[in-house]
N, C-alpha and C positions, 0 to 999 in steps of 0.2 A: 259427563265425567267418567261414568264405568266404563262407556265404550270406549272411550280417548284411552284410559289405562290397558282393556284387552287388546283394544290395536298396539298399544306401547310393549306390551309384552307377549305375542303373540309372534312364533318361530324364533321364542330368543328365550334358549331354556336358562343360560347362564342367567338373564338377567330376575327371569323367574324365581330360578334358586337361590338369588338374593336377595329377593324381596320375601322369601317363604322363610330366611335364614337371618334375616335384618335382624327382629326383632329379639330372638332369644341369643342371638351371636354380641348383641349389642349390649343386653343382660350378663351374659357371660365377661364380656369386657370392663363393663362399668362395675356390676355389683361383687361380682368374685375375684376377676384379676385386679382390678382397680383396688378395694383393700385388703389383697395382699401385698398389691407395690406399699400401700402404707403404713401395713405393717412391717416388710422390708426397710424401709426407710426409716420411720421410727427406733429401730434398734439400733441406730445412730446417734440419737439423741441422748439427751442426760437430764438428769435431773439436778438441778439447783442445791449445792449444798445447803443455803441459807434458807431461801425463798421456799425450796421444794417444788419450784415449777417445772415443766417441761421446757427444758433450750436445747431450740432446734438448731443443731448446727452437727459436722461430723465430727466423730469421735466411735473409737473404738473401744470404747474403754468398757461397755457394758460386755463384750467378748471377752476381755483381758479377764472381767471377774468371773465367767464363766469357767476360765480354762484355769482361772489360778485358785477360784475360792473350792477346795477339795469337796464341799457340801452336794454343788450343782455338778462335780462329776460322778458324784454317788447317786445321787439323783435320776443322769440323766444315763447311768449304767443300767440302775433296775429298770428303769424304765424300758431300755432295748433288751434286756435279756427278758421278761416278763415277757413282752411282743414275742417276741422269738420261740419261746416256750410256750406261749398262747399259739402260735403257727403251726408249731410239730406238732403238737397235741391233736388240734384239729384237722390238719394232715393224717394221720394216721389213723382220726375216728373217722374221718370223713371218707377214705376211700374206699374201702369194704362196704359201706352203707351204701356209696355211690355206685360203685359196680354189680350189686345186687339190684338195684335200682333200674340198672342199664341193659344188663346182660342176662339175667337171672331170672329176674322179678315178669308176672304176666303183665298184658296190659292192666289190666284191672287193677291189679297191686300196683304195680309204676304210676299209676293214678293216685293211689290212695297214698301212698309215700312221699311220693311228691309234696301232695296236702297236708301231708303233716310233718315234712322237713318246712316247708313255708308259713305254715300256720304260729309258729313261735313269733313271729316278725309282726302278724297281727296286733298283739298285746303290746300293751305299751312300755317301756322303756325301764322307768324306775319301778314301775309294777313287780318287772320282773325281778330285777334286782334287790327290792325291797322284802320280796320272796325270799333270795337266796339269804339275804343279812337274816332273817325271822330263822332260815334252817340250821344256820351258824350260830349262829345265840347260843350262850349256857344253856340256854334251855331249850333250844331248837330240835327238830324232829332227830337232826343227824344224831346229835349227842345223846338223846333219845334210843335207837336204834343200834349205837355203838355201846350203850351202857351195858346190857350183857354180856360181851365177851371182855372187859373191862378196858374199853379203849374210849378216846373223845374223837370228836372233829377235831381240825384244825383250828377253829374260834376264825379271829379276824386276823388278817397278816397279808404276806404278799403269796401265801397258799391260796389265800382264798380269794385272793384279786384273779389267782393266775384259773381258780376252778371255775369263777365266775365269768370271768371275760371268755373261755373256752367255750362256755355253754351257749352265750349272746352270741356270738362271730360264728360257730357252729353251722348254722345255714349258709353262711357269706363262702364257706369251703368248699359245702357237698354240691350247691346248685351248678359252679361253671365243671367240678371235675364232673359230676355228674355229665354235664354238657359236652365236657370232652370224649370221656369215654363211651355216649351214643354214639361219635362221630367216627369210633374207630370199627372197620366191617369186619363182622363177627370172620368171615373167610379167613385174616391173617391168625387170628387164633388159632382155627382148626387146620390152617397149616402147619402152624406150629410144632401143634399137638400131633400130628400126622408123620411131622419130622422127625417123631422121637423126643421132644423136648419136654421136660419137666414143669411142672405149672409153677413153679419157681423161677426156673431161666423163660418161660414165655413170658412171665409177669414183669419181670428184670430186663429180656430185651426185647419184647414189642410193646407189653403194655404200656408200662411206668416210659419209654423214651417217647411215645405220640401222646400219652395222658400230662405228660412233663408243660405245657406249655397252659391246659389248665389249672394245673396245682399251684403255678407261679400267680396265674392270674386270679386264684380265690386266695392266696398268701398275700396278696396284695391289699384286700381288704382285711385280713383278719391283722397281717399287721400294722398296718397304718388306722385301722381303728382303735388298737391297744394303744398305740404312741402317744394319739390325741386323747385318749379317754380321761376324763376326771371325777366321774360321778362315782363308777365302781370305786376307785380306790378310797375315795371319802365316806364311802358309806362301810365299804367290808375292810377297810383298813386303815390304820395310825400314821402310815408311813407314805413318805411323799413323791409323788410323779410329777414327770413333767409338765401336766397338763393341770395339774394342782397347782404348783409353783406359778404357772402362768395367770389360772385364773385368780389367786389372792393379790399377785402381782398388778392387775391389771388397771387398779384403781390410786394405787401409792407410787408407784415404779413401771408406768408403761413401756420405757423405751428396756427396762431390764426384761420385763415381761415378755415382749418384743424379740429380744434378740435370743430370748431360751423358747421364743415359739418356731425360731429356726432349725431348731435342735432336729427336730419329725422331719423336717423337710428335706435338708441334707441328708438324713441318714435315710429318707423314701429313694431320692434321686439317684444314693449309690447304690441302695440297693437294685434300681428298676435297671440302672448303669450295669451292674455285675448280673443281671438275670437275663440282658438284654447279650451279652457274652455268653452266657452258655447257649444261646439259641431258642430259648423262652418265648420268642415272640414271633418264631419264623415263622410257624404253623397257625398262627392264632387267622 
């Protein structure tokens, strides 16, 4: 039987790569696309006024209450502006960090930074989080630390969703620009610089336009992990996301649940649509 298969695949690399690709490609299909088509599907459905059951049949009407009931567009407002705020944020810490990292830093140090941009990812999840809710507290270290010059933290809100979620995605930023900005040869720099240019206009027109296609690609995760999050906001805040709304949902109102889990998706696709226009993706 082994030999029957080596001869079966033997000078036939395609058929190779299928067989080496079958089974996670097939995983891919069934266990991730598959329910997403049913949760696409599902937010067609309704729910019973009477019964309270799920009747499967089309209807738009779980859309209609999204775009009419004023609650789910405030909702699903904070929700992208938060992401969006969590992006720039981490944009802005992550790049200096990175180019130090890249361009600056020895080996030895690029070693050791590395280890500890990635070492946050090691611990786990609510650990961390559970952390920041303790430092937010009335009683928490910040409020602690702010008390002599007679100021508070922020307590719990969507301040603290937005400091939180900045600190967790933080790594998801610095490692690809990181990545992009090895890739660019120190030589255009010191031409630059050679030309007379300002490290302001070098950074403005040679770095930031070849680093532009990493920033996109670590914005990518830091926002589409904000869209979908629901733990942060329930633990460091009162106020609701759309990923909160889904998961309370998900047990009374699936097909609503459902069709405001499409919210992240469409607003991923335009964005990855409008990023893929500016050129985002040429160099990747």
């Amino acid at each position: 039987m082994g030999h029957r298969l080596s001869d079966l695949l033997h000078g036939r690399p395609r058929l190779q790569a299928g067989g080496l690709l079958a089974a996670p490609m097939g995983w891919l299909v069934i266990g991730y696309l598959g329910s997403l088509a049913v949760l696409l599907v599902a937010a067609f459905w309704q729910v019973g006024a009477v019964s309270g059951e799920v009747v499967r049949g089309f209807s738009l009407e779980n859309f209609k209450t999204l775009v009419d009931e004023p609650v789910y567009r405030s909702i699903a407002g904070r929700t992208i502006l938060i992401a969006a705020l969590v992006t720039l944020t981490d944009a802005v810490l992550a790049f200096p960090i990175a180019f130090y990292m890249a361009k600056i830093a020895s080996r030895r140090a690029k070693a050791l930074l590395v280890v500890a941009v990635v070492m946050p990812l090691w611990s786990s999840y609510l650990v961390k989080v559970y952390a920041w809710r303790t430092m937010l507290s009335a009683g928490g270290v910040l409020n602690w630390a702010l008390d002599p010059f007679g100021a508070a933290g922020p307590g719990y809100g969507n301040l603290a969703v937005w400091l939180v979620m900045s600190y967790l995605w933080l790594p998801y930023m610095i490692i690809p620009i990181f990545a992009g900005l090895e890739r660019i040869p120190n030589s255009l720099i010191s031409a630059s610089e050679d030309l007379g240019a300002a490290p302001l206009t070098t950074f403005r027109r040679v770095i930031l336009p070849l680093a532009f296609p990493a920033v996109i690609a670590g914005s990518i995760f830091t926002f589409s992990l904000t869209l979908g999050d629901y733990i942060t906001p329930r633990l460091v805040s009162n106020n609701q996301f759309i990923g909160n709304v889904v998961f309370s949902n998900v047990t009374t109102n699936l097909p609503l649940a459902s069709a405001f889990a499409t919210v992240p998706i469409v607003v991923m696709v335009a964005y990855l649509l409008i990023a893929r226009r500016l050129g985002a993706f040429e160099h990747l």
